[in-house]
Phi, psi and omega in degrees: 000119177256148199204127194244102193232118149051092157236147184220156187206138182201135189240152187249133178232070200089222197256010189286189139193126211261144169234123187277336168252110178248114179064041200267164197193100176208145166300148120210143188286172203262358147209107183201159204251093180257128180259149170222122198241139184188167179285182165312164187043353176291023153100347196296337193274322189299301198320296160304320195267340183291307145010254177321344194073011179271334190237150188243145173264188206266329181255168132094165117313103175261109191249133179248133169047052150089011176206127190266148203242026162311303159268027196272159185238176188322318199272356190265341175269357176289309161293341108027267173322279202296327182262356193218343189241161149255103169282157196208103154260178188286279175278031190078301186077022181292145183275135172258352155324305188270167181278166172294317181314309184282349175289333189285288141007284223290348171297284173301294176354275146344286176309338184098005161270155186305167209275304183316310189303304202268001154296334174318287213283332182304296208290332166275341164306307201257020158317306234268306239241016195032063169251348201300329175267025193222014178305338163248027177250167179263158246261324198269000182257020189249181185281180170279343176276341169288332179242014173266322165317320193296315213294324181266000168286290179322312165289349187241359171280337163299002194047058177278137209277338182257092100012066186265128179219131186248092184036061209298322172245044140330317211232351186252156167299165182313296193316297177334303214262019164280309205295314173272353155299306184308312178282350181262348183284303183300348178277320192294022187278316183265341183205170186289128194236142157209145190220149193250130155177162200274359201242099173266017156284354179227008128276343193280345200267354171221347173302166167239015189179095168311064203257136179239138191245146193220128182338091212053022203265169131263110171271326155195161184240133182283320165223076183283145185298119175280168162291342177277337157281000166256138187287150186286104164232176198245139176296114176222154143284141191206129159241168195291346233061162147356091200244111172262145155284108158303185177268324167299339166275328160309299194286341163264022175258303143004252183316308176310318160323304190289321174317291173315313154278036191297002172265306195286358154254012169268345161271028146242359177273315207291309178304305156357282168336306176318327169288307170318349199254334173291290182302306174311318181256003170250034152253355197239324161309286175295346182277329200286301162339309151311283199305314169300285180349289178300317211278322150303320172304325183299326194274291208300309176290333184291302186302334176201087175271153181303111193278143171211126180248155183291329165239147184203153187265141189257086185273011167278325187281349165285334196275310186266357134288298153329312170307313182279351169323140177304297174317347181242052129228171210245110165276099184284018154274138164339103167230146177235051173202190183246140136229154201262111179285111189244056118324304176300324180269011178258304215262358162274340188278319172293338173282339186279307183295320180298015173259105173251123166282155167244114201261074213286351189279321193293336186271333186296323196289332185281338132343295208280328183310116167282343173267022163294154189253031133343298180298317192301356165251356223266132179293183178288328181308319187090199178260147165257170173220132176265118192243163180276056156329103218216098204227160163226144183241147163231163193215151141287163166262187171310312188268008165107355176283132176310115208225138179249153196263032169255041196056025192250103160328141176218122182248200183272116154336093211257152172291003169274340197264356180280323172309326190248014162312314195294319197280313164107027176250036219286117191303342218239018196306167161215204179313290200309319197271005182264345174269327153318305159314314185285331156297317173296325155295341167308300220272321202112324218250123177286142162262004177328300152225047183290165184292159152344173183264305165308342152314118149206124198321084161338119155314115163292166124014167171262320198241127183304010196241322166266111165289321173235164186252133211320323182327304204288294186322316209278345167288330176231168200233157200249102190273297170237156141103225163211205180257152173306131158242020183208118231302332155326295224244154197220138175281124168277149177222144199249176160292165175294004180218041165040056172226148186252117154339118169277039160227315175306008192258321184294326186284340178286352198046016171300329174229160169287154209282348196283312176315312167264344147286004176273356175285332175268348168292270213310333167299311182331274212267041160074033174264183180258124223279099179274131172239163172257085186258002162237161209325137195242133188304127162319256211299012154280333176279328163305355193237359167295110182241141226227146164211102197265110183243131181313145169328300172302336176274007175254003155245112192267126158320126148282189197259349198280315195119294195280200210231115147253154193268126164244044185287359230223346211272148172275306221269352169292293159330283172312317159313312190301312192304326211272353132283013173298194184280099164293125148272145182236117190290103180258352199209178171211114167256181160198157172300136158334162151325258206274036187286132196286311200216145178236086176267355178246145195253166188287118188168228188230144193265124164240163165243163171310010174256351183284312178294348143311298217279338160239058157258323173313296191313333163260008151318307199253036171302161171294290176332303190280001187276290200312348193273314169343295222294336179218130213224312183267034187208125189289122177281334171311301201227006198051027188233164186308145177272309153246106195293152202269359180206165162294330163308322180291348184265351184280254197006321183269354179264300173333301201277264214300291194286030146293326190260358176264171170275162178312324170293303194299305200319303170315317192283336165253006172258014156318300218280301160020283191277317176307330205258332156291346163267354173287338193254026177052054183238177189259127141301138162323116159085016174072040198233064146296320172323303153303342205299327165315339197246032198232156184292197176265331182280358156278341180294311169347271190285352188261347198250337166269002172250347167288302157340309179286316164292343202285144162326164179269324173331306181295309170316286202315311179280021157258309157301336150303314208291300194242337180287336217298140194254000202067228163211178195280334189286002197267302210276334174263341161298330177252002162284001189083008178288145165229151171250143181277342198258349207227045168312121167315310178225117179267131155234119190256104211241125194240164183256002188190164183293320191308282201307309168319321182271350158270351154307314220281303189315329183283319160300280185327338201262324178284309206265021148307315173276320194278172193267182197310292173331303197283354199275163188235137163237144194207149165232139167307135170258335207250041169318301211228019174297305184227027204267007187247010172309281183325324188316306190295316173332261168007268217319304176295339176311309190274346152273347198268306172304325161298289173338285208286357196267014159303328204258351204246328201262308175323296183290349163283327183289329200287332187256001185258357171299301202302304172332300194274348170297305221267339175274323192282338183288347204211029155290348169278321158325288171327313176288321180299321177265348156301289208301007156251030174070012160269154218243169190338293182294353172254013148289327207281316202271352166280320176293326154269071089293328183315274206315327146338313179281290170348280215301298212288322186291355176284303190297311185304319178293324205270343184270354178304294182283355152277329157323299177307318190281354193285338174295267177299348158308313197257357177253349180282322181281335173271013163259306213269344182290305169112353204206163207257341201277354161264124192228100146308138170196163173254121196300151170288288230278005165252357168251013158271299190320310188267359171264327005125284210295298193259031154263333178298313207288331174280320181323317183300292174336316182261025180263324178308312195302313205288313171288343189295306180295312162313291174317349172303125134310119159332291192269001153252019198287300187320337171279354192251140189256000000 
């Protein structure tokens, strides 16, 4: 039951105002064929579309089935439309995009039934209506009764209890509008038909009921409903629920739109583009670039990664001492006197004061910590950790002579050359053991048995399963043989043009040592230098056996109870050789052609299991137990390290040269008395003078009758001078002791300059918690090489992307111009889609799906074609470059980012046009041609 009560409708135009309904008031039952018949402007259509819910009135009530429609808001009437009414219009109203099965369709759709139910229910709709064999043509390929036939398929495959037609047969022939009477009379056995038309020969002959109107008036009815026959129900609001669009149906309603009109959208897809296509190659450019960078940064960082040491020089403070010196700004005051410039003695004193210990165990455990937040910059290499391995390796030579390989010959031992080893008086020094003395004097730390020179520690793994580390693999090459797989075994490595020092050739014992010292005579005395350069068989050098005895094994028990180092003894050695470490040269390497980085010097290669086993090994050494066991007494000579008053330290100079032999005894009281006689003191028995012409058992005995008369003042200064015993960690550092925990050295390996300066923040942010002691200092070297390169890249990158994204904002107003072309084009579309009840939003979302499709075929066309251009782009850079290793490309997540960029931006572009589109009135989108 539809109930029409005293409704007026009146539309204003300016100050006109025309009333299309006044007070109109008519029943109608819920199955019947009712015609309204009236001249132009008499109110019939307004009537009909208030009818449908396309137009609202201004008075009055429309109560449908006992529910007043008073209160409907946009979506109720929307539910309205689509579940209870069917429109039949005059000019059809067909979408021409589409097939009719899908114009048929677009009703259920709408409602939200599946796709399969309503191809079913469309195709039995146009059954009925005899169309069945046309379900895939488009609207413009049927007659006008054919497609007047679709229209009414369409109103009724929703099953609507109401039927409106609007001048159904208007646009048709006689023959035609017999044909489409006939199916609307018959539709009206079951539901309510109201038909709007100018022809009342064909209301009188199929309506079943007749109202006629005169401006807006009901002037008469042919079969009115009394009031006293509509059932008494009480007036409520209720609404149909809810009527939705998906989003696939927008977007094939779209799309078939975009389709129809393929030259204009692929030149407006093309335009689009353009900015994407500006932005895709100076992104495919700056990624490439970027990409070389990092990659040079990877190389670059492998080589100089952050070093932290146990000891290290603090060059900010050398650096800020120098800056505050006077001498190093320029004073422009009026001065009349000297002042004396102590730059130099300010700057040995900052250097000396700039050796900072570092306390790498405290620092390993925050390394070790996995929730430092360290890790999260730390590169692929990771961290290394370094120990002071301290070994001596020996060899033979071709003629059988003992050879040691830190370059030191070893002959038989005599007590003079022991004496004055001991005394710290070594005859034979050269360059390399007078900076080693100077080091030892900064630092403290002896060298004594440190490795060889030619020795060095392969970069292990990230993992105990890789023992070397890729750096190394991917840098050097395996010229013969293979890599250590056992603590034995060790690589020679040559130069990149397969050449060896030649004093590591000597030290290796490949030629004899008598050849180089006679090479080193003849260099003393200014002669002209002969060397033996030539080339040696891989496998004579691979057949080379080595014998490496540990630090701790080269201090052998006395019968006294202490420990002498007889690294220097031949006969020692030998004995010593016979449990060494055999190593075996098991590979010959050299760095690639194209090598990033050389962490290994030309010598010879070890791995981290030699340096495991030895740190096991002198844990449980003799030496290092017995020193454990009196910590406070030097096992070397049995006195104290440190005595506690100056007598005990006169008492321990008394004691040690008592324990030396006549040669040592001698050899230190030479230096004894020359150095008292250079300071104007009296030499034992006053013969300083004489000492040249006195044996050694008279230096002796005349330097133990000095000894016995001398002040405790003189002892104590022989014993600072020649005694001083060290310490127990000095004594345990040249037994080889190591701790795992207590790395001599961190090397901290970053994959770029960013992570590296977020290393260094991260050491800051720890020695911010630690305590003074405890704070670590290191210094950068490469800090400021290349760190603002990437920065300027970025930069010109992100003005060059401003620019061109000028060209991104121009082509979004340009599709949302089109947009709104494109809106005005398909306005009658809009009313087709109201009047089957989609509501505002599934207007706005059929014009952003348009756009939308725009939008993605613009980002898809602009990364294609930048793909294309990237061809002859790179190669056109790898000519004027000179070089291949910069490959412009487009990163995937930056051409998902920019197809991603211009579907928001023509989306931004359509939204005014979309909403513009939401806002049509329905029933005049529909009056529009």
């Amino acid at each position: 039951m539809l109930q029409i009560e005293h409704i007026s409708k009146q539309y204003k135009t300016g100050d006109f105002v025309q009333k299309a309904l006044d007070d109109v008031s008519v029943n109608l039952r819920d199955n019947e064929f009712v015609a309204i018949l009236g001249p132009s402007g008499s109110g019939k259509t307004t009537l009909l579309n208030i009818i449908g819910g396309l137009d609202h009135y201004d008075r009055g009530d429309l109560i449908i089935n006992g529910t007043s429609t008073k209160r409907y808001k946009d979506r109720d009437w929307d539910s309205y439309r689509n579940h209870s009414v069917g429109f039949v219009f005059q000019s059809y109203n067909l979408i021409p995009h589409q097939s009719i099965l899908s114009n048929v369709e677009l009703a259920l759709t709408i409602s939200g039934v599946p796709r399969a139910q309503r191809r079913e229910r469309a195709r039995a709709a146009l059954e009925e209506v005899g169309l069945g064999q046309h379900v895939d043509k488009k609207p413009n390929q049927l007659s006008g009764g054919q497609m007047q036939r679709v229209a009414i398929a369409r109103a009724l495959v929703n099953n609507p209890k109401i039927l409106l037609a609007d001048e159904p047969t208007g646009a048709l022939d006689s023959e035609t509008s017999i044909q489409i009477m006939d199916l609307l009379k018959e539709v009206a056995k079951d539901r309510l038909v109201v038909m709007v038309t100018h022809n009342p020969d064909l209301a009188h002959r199929y309506a079943t009921r007749i109202v006629e109107l005169h401006d807006g008036v009901i002037l008469s009815d042919s079969d009115p409903l009394p009031t006293d026959q509509v059932p008494l129900r009480r007036v409520r609001h209720r609404t149909f629920g809810r009527a939705s669009m998906s989003l696939l149906t927008s977007i094939s309603l779209s799309f078939n739109n975009l389709r129809s009109k393929k030259a204009r959208t692929i030149l407006t897809s093309f335009a689009g583009s353009i900015g994407i296509i500006g932005i895709a190659l100076i992104l495919s450019v700056s990624t490439g670039v970027n990409a070389y960078i990092d990659r040079i940064q990877q190389e670059t960082m492998t080589s100089y990664p952050i070093s932290i040491d146990q000891q290290s020089f603090d060059l900010n403070k050398i650096a800020g001492a120098s800056q505050d010196s006077p001498g190093s700004k320029r004073d422009t005051t009026h001065r009349k006197a000297i002042y004396p410039d102590d730059t130099s003695i300010k700057g040995a004193s900052s250097l000396t004061g700039s050796i900072t210990k570092n306390n790498l165990t405290d620092f390993k455990k925050y390394l070790d910590d996995p929730k430092s937040e360290i890790h999260q910059y730390v590169g692929s290499v990771g961290i290394q950790y370094s120990y002071a391995s301290k070994f001596s390796v020996f060899t033979h030579d071709p003629k059988g002579t003992l050879v040691n390989m830190d370059g030191v010959n070893i002959e038989k031992t005599d007590e003079a050359s022991a004496a004055s080893q001991m005394a710290g008086l070594g005859s034979g020094g050269d360059i390399s053991s007078l900076q080693s003395m100077q080091i030892s004097r900064l630092t403290g730390k002896s060298d004594q048995t440190k490795a060889p020179r030619a020795f060095t520690e392969i970069m292990p793994g990230r993992t105990d399963r890789t023992p070397i580390s890729k750096v190394i693999t991917d840098n050097y090459k395996m010229v013969k043989g293979h890599w250590p797989q056992s603590k034995d075994q060790v690589v020679l490595v040559l130069t990149p043009n397969n050449k060896l020092p030649l004093t590591t050739v000597y030290e290796l014992g490949l030629l004899p040592a008598g050849d180089y010292k006679d090479m080193m005579n003849q260099l003393n005395s200014g002669q002209e230098v002969k060397t033996d350069t030539h080339p040696i068989d891989y496998d004579k050098a691979m057949k080379q056996e080595l014998s490496m005895i540990p630090a701790s094994d080269l201090y052998v028990k006395q019968d006294n109870g202490h420990y002498r180092f007889v690294g220097n003894d031949a006969d020692q050695i030998d004995r010593l050789s016979a449990n060494a470490v055999k190593l075996s040269i098991v590979g010959i390497i050299k760095p690639v052609d194209d090598a990033k980085t050389t962490p290994l010097d030309a010598g010879l290669g070890y791995t981290r299991m030699l340096t495991d086993y030895l740190i096991d090994h002198a844990q449980s050494s003799p030496v290092v137990q017995d020193q454990k066991a009196q910590p406070d007494r030097n096992v070397l000579n049995g006195l104290a390290f440190a005595p506690s008053d100056d007598a005990a330290k006169a008492a321990d100079a008394k004691a040690y040269v008592d324990s030396l032999g006549v040669s040592q005894k001698a050899n230190i009281a030479r230096t004894v008395m020359t150095a008292n006689q250079a300071q104007g003191q009296q030499g034992p028995g006053n013969q300083a003078a004489q000492l040249g012409n006195m044996t050694e058992q008279q230096v002796a005995e005349g330097f133990d009758r000095y000894m016995a008369q001398a002040s405790q003042e003189v002892l104590v200064g022989i014993y600072n001078q020649y005694v001083s015993t060290g310490s127990y960690d000095d004594n345990m550092s040249d037994f080889g002791l190591m701790n795992r925990d207590a790395p001599t050295s961190i090397r901290i390996y970053a994959d770029s300059f960013e992570d590296k300066n977020s290393i260094g923040d991260s050491i800051t942010h720890y020695n911010d918690k630690a305590s003074k002691d405890n704070k670590i200092v290191y210094t950068d070297y490469v800090g400021l090489m290349m760190n603002s390169v990437t920065t300027i890249i970025n930069v010109i990158t992100y003005v060059l992307i401003a620019f061109v994204g000028v060209s991104l904002v121009v082509s979004s107003i340009m599709i949302g111009i089109i947009t709104y072309i494109s809106v005005l084009e398909r306005t009658k579309e809009i009313g087709i889609l109201r009047a089957m009840g989609a509501s505002k939003h599934n207007v706005s979302q059929v014009f952003n799906a348009e756009t939308g499709i725009i939008g993605l075929t613009s980002g898809l066309l602009g990364i294609a074609v930048t793909l294309l251009l990237l061809i002859p782009g790179n190669a056109m850079m790898h000519h004027f470059m000179g070089t291949d290793e910069v490959n412009a490309f487009l990163p995937v997540r930056g051409a998902v980012a920019l197809v991603i960029l211009s579907v928001v931006l023509t989306l931004i572009g359509g939204l005014i046009p979309s909403r513009t589109a939401a806002k049509q009135d329905p029933a005049t989108a529909l009056r529009t041609e």
